[in-house]
C-alpha positions as CSV (number, residue, x, y, z in Angstrom):
1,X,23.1,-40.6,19.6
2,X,21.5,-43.7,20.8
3,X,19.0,-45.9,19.0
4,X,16.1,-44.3,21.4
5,X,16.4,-41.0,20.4
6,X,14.8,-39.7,17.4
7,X,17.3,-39.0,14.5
8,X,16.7,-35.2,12.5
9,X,14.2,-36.5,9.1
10,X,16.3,-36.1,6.2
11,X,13.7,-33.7,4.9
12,X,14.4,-31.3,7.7
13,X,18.4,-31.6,6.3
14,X,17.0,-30.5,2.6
15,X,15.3,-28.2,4.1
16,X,18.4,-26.4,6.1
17,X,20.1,-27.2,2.9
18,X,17.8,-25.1,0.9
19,X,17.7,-22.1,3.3
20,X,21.6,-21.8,3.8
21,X,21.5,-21.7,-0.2
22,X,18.7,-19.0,0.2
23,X,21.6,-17.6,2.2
24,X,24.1,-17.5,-0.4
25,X,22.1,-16.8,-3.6
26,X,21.3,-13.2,-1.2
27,X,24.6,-12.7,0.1
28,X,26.0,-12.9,-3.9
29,X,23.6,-10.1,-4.3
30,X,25.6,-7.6,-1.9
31,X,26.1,-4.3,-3.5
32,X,23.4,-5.1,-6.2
33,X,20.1,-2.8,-6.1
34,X,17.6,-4.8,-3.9
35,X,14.1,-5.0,-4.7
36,X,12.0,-4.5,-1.6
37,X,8.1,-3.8,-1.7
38,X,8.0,-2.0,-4.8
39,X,11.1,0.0,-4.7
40,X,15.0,-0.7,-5.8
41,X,17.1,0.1,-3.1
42,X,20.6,0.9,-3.9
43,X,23.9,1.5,-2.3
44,X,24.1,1.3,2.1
45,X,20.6,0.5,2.1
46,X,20.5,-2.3,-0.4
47,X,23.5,-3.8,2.0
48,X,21.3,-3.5,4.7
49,X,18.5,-4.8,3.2
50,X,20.9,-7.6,2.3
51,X,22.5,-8.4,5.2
52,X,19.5,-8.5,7.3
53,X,17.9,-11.3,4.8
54,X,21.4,-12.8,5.0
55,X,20.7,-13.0,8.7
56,X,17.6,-14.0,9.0
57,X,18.4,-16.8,6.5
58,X,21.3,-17.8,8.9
59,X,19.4,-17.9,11.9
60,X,16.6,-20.1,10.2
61,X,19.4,-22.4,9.1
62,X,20.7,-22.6,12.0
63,X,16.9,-23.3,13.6
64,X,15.9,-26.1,11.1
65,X,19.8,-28.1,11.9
66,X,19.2,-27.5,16.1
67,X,14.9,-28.0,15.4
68,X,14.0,-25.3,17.7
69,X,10.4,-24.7,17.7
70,X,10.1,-21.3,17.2
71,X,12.0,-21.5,14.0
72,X,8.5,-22.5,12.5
73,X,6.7,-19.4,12.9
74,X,9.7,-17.3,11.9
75,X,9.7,-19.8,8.3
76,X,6.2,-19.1,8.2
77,X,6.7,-15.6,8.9
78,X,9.7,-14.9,6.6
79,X,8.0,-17.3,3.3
80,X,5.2,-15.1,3.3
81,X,7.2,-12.1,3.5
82,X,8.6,-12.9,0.4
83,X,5.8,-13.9,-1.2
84,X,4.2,-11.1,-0.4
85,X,6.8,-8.9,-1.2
86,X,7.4,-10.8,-4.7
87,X,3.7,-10.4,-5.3
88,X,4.7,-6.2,-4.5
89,X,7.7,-5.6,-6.4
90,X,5.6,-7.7,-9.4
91,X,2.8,-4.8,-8.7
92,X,4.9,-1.9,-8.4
93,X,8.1,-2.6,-10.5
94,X,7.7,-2.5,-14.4
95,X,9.6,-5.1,-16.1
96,X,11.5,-2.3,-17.9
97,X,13.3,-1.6,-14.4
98,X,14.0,-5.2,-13.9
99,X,15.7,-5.2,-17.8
100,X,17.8,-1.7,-17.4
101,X,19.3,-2.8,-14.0
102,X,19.9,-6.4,-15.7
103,X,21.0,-4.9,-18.9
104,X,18.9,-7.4,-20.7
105,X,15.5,-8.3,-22.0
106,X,13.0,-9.1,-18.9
107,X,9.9,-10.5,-20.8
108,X,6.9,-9.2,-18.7
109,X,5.2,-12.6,-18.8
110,X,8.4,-14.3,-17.8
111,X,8.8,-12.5,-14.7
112,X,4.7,-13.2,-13.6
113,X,5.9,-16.6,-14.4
114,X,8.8,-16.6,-12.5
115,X,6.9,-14.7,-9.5
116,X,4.3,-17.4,-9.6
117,X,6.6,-20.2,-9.0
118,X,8.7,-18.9,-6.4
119,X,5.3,-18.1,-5.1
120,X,4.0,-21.7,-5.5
121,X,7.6,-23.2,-3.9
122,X,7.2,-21.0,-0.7
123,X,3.8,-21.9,0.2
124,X,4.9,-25.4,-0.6
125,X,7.9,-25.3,1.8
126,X,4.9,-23.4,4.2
127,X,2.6,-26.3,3.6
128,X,6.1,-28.8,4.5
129,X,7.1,-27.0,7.6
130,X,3.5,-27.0,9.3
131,X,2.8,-31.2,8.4
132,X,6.4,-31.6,10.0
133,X,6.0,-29.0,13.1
134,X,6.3,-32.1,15.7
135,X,10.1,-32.6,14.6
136,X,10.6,-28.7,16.0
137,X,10.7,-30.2,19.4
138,X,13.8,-28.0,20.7
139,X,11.9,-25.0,23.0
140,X,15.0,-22.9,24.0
141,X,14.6,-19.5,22.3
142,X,18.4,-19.6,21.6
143,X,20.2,-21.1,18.9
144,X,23.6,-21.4,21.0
């Protein structure tokens, strides 16, 4: 790389770093009932559900390292996703469900708690992603 061109920001790094250990926390999940929109799914559709969010977590890796720009609206897309689907499964799923499948105590407040940060992180990582847009310069719709 020559002194011209414009080096990847170290935040866009942390941030590839943090979504390809997104990538792992799901993938350790595999074979573990998989909260999605107010339901535990269990067995070959709680791999698929987990697969897919391993891919999708992957891809946007892979998007934040090569700065492609249409890996912004998929981050955007995929945050509130989760958030929204946090904000469902916190709805929907009694903290009872959460404890039996954990086979331990799942404080109710705890796990609003817990929602509400993850919450606050993904709109902060939203809030990161759209002030830095202009580094997703790349416009080829393919990773490789």
């Amino acid at each position: 790389m020559s002194n011209d061109e414009p080096g990847r920001p170290f935040g866009l790094t942390l941030l590839a770093a943090a979504y390809f250990s997104f990538l792992l926390l799901t993938a350790s999940t595999y074979g573990d009932p998989f909260p999605f929109m107010g339901r535990f799914y269990t067995g070959r559709p709680a791999e698929a559900l987990v697969l897919a969010d391993s891919l999708i977590s992957l891809y946007l890796c892979l998007g934040i390292l090569k700065q492609q720009r249409l890996t912004v609206w998929l981050l955007l897309g995929y945050n509130l996703l989760d958030i929204a689907n946090a904000c469902v499964n916190l709805a929907l799923i009694p903290a009872a469900d959460y404890a039996r499948l954990a086979q331990v105590a799942v404080p109710e407040d705890e796990l609003r708690l817990n929602t509400f940060v993850a919450a606050t992180v993904l709109m902060l990582l939203n809030a990161y992603v759209l002030r830095n847009r202009r580094h997703f310069a790349n416009r080829s719709p393919y990773l490789f």
